[in-house]
C-alpha angles and dihedrals in degrees: 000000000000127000122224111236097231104229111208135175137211121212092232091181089119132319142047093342103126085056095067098039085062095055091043081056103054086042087060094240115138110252132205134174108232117211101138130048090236087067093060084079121112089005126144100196148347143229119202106191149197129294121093116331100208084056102044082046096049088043090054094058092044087055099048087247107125101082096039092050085055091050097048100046084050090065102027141045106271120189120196117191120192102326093017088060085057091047099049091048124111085214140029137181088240135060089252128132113268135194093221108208113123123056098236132113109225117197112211121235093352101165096053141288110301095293093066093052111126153180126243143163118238128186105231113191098194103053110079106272084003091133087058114016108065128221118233102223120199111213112190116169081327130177122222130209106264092185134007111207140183104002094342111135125197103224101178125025131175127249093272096052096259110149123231121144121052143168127206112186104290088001130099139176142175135182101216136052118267088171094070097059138063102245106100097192091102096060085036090060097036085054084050089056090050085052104055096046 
C-alpha cells in the first residue's frame, strides 16, 4: 500500500514560518513556503503561523490572498498558531482583516504586551499521551479564545479555564507556539488531520 506525501504549506508572509517548515520536514511531509495564490495548488494543508497578525492580515490583501486562502480552507485542514488563530477568527477584539473561517472571538494580546509572554504545561486529550503527557505551550504576546461558537470545540485550556487551543472540523488553532518546542504531537495531529480529510 502507498502512502500519500502529505503536501503543506506555510503562509511566509512574516512571522515563525521556517520553524515549522523544519518540523514538517523531520516529520517527512513535504514543506513550501506560500506567498503567492498560485502556490495553494496541489496543497494538502496549510499553516498559517505566528508573527503579527494586522500585518499578516494587511500583506495578505496586498498580495490578492485573502479570497484564495478562503477557498482553500474551505476545501482543506488549516492550522493557525498565535497570530494565525487570530487570522483564521470570525470575530476580534481590533479593526484588522480576518479570514473568517472558524466561529470563534479571539481576543489579541490578551496576556499582556511581549514582557508577559510565558511558558505552561496543558493536558491535551487528543494528542497521543496527551491526558497524561503534558504539552509544553510557548505564549508569547499571545491571544486566547474568548468565545467558541457553532461546532467549534476548545481542546486545551489553561488552569484557569481560559481557552486557548480549538478544532473545528478541518480547523485547527491554537494560541501558543508548537513550533518553538521540541514536542512534535502537535504537527503530528494537525498531518493526521490532513490525512483523514
Amino acid at each position: 500500500m502507498t502512502v500519500k506525501t502529505l503536501r503543506i504549506g506555510v503562509l511566509a508572509l512574516q512571522g515563525a514560518f521556517r520553524e515549522h517548515i523544519q518540523i514538517l520536514r523531520r516529520l517527512e511531509a513535504e514543506a513550501t513556503e506560500v506567498r503567492l495564490h498560485e502556490q495553494l495548488n496541489g496543497l494538502t494543508g496549510l499553516i498559517i503561523p505566528g508573527g503579527e497578525s494586522t500585518t499578516m492580515g494587511k500583506l495578505a490583501v496586498t498580495c490578492g490572498l485573502m479570497d484564495p486562502l478562503r477557498k482553500f480552507a474551505a476545501a482543506h485542514p488549516v492550522w493557525g498558531t498565535c497570530a494565525g488563530l487570530i487570522f483564521l477568527a470570525k470575530q476580534t477584539d481590533g479593526p484588522q482583516p480576518l479570514l473568517g473561517v472558524m466561529d470563534i472571538f479571539a481576543k489579541r494580546n490578551a496576556f499582556g504586551r511581549q514582557v508577559d509572554s510565558f511558558e505552561t504545561d496543558l493536558f491535551v486529550p487528543v494528542l497521543e499521551k496527551g491526558a497524561a503527557e503534558p504539552f509544553h505551550a510557548v505564549f508569547i504576546r499571545a491571544p486566547y479564545i474568548a468565545a467558541v461558537r457553532g461546532n467549534a470545540a476548545v481542546i486545551a485550556k489553561l488552569n484557569d479555564g481560559t481557552a486557548v487551543a480549538v478544532r473545528e472540523g478541518k480547523w485547527l488553532a491554537t494560541a501558543f507556539h508548537p513550533e518553538l518546542t521540541s514536542d512534535l504531537r502537535f504537527h503530528r495531529y494537525f498531518l493526521q488531520m490532513c490525512r483523514d480529510i
